[in-house]
C-alpha positions in Angstrom: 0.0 0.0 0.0 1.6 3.4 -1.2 0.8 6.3 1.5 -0.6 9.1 -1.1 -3.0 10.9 1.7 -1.7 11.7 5.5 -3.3 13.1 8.1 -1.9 14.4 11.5 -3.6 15.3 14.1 -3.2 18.8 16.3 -0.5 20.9 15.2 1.6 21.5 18.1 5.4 21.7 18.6 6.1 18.2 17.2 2.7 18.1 14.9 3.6 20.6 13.0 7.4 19.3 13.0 5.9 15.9 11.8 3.5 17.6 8.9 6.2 19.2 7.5 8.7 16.8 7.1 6.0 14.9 5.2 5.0 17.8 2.8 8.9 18.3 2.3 9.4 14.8 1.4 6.2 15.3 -1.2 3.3 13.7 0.8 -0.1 15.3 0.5 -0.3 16.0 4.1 -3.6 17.3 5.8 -3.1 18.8 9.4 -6.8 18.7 11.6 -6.7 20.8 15.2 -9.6 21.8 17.0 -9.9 25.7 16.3 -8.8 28.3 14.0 -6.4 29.8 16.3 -4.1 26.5 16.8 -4.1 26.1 12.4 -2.9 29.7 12.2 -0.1 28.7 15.0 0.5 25.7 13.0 0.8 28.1 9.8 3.6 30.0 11.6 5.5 27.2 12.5 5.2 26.0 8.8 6.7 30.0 8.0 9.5 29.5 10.1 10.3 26.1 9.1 10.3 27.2 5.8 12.7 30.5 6.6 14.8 27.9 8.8 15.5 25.1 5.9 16.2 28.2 3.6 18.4 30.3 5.6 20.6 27.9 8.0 20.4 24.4 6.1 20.9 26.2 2.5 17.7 24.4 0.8 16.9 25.8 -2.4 13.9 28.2 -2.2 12.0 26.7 -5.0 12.2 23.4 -3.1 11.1 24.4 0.5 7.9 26.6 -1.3 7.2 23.2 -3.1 6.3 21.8 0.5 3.4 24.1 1.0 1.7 22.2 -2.4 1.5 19.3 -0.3 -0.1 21.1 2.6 -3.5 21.9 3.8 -5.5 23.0 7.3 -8.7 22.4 8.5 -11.1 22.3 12.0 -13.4 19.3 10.2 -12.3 15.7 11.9 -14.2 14.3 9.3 -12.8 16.6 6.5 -9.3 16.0 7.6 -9.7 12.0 7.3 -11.7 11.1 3.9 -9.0 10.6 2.6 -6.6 9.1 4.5 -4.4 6.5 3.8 -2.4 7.0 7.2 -2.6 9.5 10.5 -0.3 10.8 13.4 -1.8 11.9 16.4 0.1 14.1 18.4 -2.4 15.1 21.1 -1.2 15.6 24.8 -0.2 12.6 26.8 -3.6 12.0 28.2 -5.3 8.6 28.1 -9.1 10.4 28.9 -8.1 12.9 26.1 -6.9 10.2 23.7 -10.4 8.0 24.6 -12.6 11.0 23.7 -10.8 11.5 20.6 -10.8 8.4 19.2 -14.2 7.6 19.8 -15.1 10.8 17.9 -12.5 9.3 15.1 -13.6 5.7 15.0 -16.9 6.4 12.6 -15.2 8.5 10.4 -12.5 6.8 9.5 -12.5 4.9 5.6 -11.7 1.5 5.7 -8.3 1.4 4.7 -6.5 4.3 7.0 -3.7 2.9 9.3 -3.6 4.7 12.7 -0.3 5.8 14.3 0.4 7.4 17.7 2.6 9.6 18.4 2.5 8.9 22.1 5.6 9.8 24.0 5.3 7.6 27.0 1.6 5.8 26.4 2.3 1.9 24.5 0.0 1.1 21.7 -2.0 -1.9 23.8 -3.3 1.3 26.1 -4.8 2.6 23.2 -6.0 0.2 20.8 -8.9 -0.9 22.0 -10.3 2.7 21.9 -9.6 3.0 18.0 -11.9 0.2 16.2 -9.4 -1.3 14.4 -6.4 -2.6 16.7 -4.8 -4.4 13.6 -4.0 -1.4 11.9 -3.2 0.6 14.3 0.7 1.1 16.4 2.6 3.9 17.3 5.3 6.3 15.2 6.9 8.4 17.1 9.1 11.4 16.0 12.0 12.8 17.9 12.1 16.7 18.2 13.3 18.2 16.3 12.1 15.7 13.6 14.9 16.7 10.8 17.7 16.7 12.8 16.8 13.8 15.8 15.7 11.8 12.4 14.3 9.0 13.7 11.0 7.0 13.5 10.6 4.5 16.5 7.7 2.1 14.8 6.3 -0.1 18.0 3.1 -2.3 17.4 0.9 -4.5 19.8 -0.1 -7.8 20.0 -2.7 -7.3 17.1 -1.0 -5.1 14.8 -1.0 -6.7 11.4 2.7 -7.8 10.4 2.1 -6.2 6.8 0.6 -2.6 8.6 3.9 -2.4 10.1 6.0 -2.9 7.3 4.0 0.0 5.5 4.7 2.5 8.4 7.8 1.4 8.7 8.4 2.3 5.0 6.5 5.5 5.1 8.9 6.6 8.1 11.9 5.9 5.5 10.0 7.1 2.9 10.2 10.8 4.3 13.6 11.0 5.5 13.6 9.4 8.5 15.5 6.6 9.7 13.2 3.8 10.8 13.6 1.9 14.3 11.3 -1.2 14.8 10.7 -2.0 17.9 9.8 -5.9 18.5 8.4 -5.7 21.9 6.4 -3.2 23.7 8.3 -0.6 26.2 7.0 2.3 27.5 9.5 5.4 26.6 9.9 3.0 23.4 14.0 3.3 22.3 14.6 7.2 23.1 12.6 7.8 26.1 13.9 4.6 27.6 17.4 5.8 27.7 16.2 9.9 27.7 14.1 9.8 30.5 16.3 8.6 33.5 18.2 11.6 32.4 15.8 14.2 32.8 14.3 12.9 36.1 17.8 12.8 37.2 18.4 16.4 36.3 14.6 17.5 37.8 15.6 15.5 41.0 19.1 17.6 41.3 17.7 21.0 40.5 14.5 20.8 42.4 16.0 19.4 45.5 18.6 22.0 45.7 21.4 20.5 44.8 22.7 22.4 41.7 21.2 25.3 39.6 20.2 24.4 36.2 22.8 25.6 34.1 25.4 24.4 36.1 23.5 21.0 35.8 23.4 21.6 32.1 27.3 21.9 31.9 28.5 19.2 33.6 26.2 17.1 30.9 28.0 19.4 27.8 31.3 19.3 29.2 31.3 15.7 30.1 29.5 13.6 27.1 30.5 16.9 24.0 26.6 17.2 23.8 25.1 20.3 22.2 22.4 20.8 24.2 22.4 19.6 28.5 18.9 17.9 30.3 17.5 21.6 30.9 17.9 22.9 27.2 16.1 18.9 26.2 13.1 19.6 28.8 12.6 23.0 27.2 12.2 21.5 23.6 9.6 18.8 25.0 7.6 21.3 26.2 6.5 21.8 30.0 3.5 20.4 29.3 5.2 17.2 28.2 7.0 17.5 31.3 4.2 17.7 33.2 1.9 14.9 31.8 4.7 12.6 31.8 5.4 13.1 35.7 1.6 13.2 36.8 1.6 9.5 34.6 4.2 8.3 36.8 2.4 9.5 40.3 -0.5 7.8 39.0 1.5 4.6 38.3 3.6 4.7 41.6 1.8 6.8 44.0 5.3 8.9 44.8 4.4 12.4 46.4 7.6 13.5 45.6 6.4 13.4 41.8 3.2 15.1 42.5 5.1 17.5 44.4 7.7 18.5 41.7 4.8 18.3 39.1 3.2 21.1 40.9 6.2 23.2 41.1 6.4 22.8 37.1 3.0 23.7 36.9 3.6 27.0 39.3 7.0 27.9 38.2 6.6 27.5 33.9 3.3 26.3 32.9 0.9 29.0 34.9 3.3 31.5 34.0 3.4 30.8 30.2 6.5 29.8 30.2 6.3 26.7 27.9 9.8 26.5 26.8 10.7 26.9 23.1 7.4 26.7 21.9 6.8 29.7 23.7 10.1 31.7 23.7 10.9 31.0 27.7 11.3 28.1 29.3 14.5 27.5 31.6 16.1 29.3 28.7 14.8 32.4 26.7 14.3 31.6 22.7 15.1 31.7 19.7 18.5 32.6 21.1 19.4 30.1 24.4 22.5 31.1 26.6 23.9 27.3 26.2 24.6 28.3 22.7 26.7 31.4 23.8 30.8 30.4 22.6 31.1 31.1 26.6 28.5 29.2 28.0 30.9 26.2 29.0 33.9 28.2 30.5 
């Protein structure tokens, strides 16, 4: 099956990211979000995407403007999937969230459409059975920022069809990405599994009062020649990420601590707008962070 039609769902940091890799790679792409003000944020991101690949990775300007060709907006669920040979969904990490979506989906979908997640930290088995069709249905899921992390962790259930993931492992490859299958379920899937430990490790020093952020953040540059430290990463997820992904793990453990620091990210960045680079400010002010400064590690 040759994906001709894909959809993604919610046009966030990494929806967008996702969507325009896609219409780059010349895949008639089709991004759904709930109102008219999160397309037109969507739109921007596409602008600057488009001014980025230009102006800092040299791609010819005829070539990025061919992307938009491929691209097209709209509030209408069922609109945004007549078509559809395959969707992303990149909604927050909420199971109730996911559920109410995907029993709006479920009757609109054509027969053939293939059903991806791009769930950070949820497995596909938690969502399945919410979709209608569990055999054509696993998870994708994108690195931030899509381009440059280039990978596509492909992770089905017990009931995906062999031949399903095959295709979406293709499709991943197909726009530019290198694809990782992944033969077993794990939460966190390749990346998370080994990203995560990091950033709680990071959250547990600066939040207990052990070390200041960006001394936290040098120690990781300094020590591994990383670009970016645990701080500058937390700020690209997005506090809101941050946030779901700790209140998950309260839920699963029942730790106070977590609720507790949860509550300070919610106080601290998320009340206050501070989103991190979706936003302009998280740890770090955008689109110009201090770890980037030639001095920042002396």
């Amino acid at each position: 099956m040759e994906i001709k039609n894909f959809t993604v769902f919610g046009g966030g940091v990494l929806g967008s990211q996702v969507s325009w890799q896609a219409a780059l790679h010349g895949v008639k792409t089709i991004v759904y979000d709930i109102n008219n003000e999160a397309i037109e944020t969507c739109k921007a991101r596409h602008q600057a995407y488009a001014q980025m690949f230009t102006q800092e990775y040299g791609m010819p300007e005829e070539q990025v403007k061919k992307a938009f060709d491929f691209l097209s907006y709209t509030t209408d669920l069922k609109q945004a999937v007549s078509y559809a040979d395959l969707t992303s969904e990149s909604i927050p990490e909420d199971l109730e969230l996911k559920k109410e979506f995907y029993q709006k989906l479920s009757s609109l979908l054509p027969e053939k459409t293939i059903l991806t997640t791009n769930s950070s930290t949820l497995i596909p088995s938690m969502i399945a059975p919410l979709t209608g069709r569990p055999k054509k249905f696993l998870a994708l899921h994108f690195a931030n920022p899509v381009w440059a992390a280039n990978i596509g962790e492909v992770m089905g259930h017990k009931d995906t069809d062999p031949h399903v993931f095959d295709i979406v492992v293709n499709f991943a490859r197909r726009i530019g990405l290198v694809p990782i299958p992944i033969h077993k379920e794990q939460p966190g899937y390749v990346l998370n599994t080994l990203l995560i430990p990091l950033l709680e490790a990071a959250q547990t020093l600066y939040f207990n009062g052990v070390s200041d952020y960006k001394s936290i953040d040098k120690t990781w540059m300094i020590s591994t020649g990383a670009k970016v430290g645990p701080f500058g990463i937390i700020d690209l997820v997005g506090m809101n990420t941050v946030y779901n992904i700790i209140m998950l793990r309260y839920k699963q453990t029942g730790n106070k601590s977590l609720l507790a620091r949860a509550q300070k990210i919610k106080e601290q960045f998320i009340d206050k707008g501070k989103l991190g680079v979706a936003t302009g400010e998280g740890f770090y002010k955008y689109p110009n962070p201090e770890y980037q400064n030639s001095d920042f590690l002396k």
